[in-house]
N, C-alpha and C positions, 0 to 999 in steps of 0.2 A: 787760708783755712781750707779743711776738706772735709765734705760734706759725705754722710755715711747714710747711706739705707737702712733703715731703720726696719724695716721688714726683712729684709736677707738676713742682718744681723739677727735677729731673732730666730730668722727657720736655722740658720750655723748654727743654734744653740740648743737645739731643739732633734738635731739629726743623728741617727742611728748608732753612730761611731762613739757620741755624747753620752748619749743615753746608756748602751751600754758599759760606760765608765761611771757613771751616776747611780746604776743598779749595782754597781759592784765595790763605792764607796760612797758612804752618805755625808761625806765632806765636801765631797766634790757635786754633787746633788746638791746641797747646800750654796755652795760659791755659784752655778749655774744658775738659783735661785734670787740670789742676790744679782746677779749681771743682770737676769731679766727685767729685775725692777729697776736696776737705774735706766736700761734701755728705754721701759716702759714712763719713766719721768723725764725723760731727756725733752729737754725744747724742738719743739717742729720748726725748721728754715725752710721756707718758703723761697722757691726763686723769684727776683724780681723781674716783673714785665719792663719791657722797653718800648715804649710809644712815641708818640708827638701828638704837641697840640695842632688841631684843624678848626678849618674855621678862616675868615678876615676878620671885620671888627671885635668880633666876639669868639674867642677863641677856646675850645671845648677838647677835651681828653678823647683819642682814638682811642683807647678802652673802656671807659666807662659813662663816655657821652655827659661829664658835669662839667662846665663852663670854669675856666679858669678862675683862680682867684680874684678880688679887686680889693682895692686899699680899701683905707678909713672914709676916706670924703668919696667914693663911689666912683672913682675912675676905676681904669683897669692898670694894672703892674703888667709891665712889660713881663711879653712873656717868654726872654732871655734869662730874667731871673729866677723863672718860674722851671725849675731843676725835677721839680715830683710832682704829681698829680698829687693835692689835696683829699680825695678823695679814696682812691683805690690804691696808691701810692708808688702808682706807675713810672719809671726813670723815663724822664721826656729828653732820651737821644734816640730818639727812631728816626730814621729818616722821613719825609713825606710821601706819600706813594703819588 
């Protein structure tokens, strides 16, 4: 997947060279129209952080400091399983510092 600036894309469509091909045909004004709004609806991708859990017994998100998950009966899950921060939805392959 490749990820697109959603602001560049827009000043592209927006700039001098467009414009006047858009004053000089109202079809094309129209289709330029249209791009902007799907630009303007498209989904925001967020990148994801890479962290690790810290901590000994009790072990907590280097980004956003919330305590790993625990099972049902109140222990703690190993936290090799524990692949995302629950919380912030941090990727836990960071290394330790």
């Amino acid at each position: 997947m490749e990820l697109i600036d959603k602001n560049a894309l827009s000043m592209e469509l927006t700039n001098e060279v467009l414009n006047a091909y858009a004053k000089a045909d109202f079809r094309f004004a129209h289709a330029l129209n249209v791009f902007q709004g799907l630009i303007d609806k498209a989904p925001i991708v967020e990148e994801r952080k890479h962290r690790h859990w810290e901590g000994g017994g009790a072990y907590y998100c280097s980004n956003c400091n919330v305590y790993a998950a625990t099972d049902v009966f109140g222990g703690g899950l190993d936290i090799t399983e524990q692949h995302y921060c629950y919380n912030c939805g941090a990727k836990m392959d960071g290394e330790t510092e």
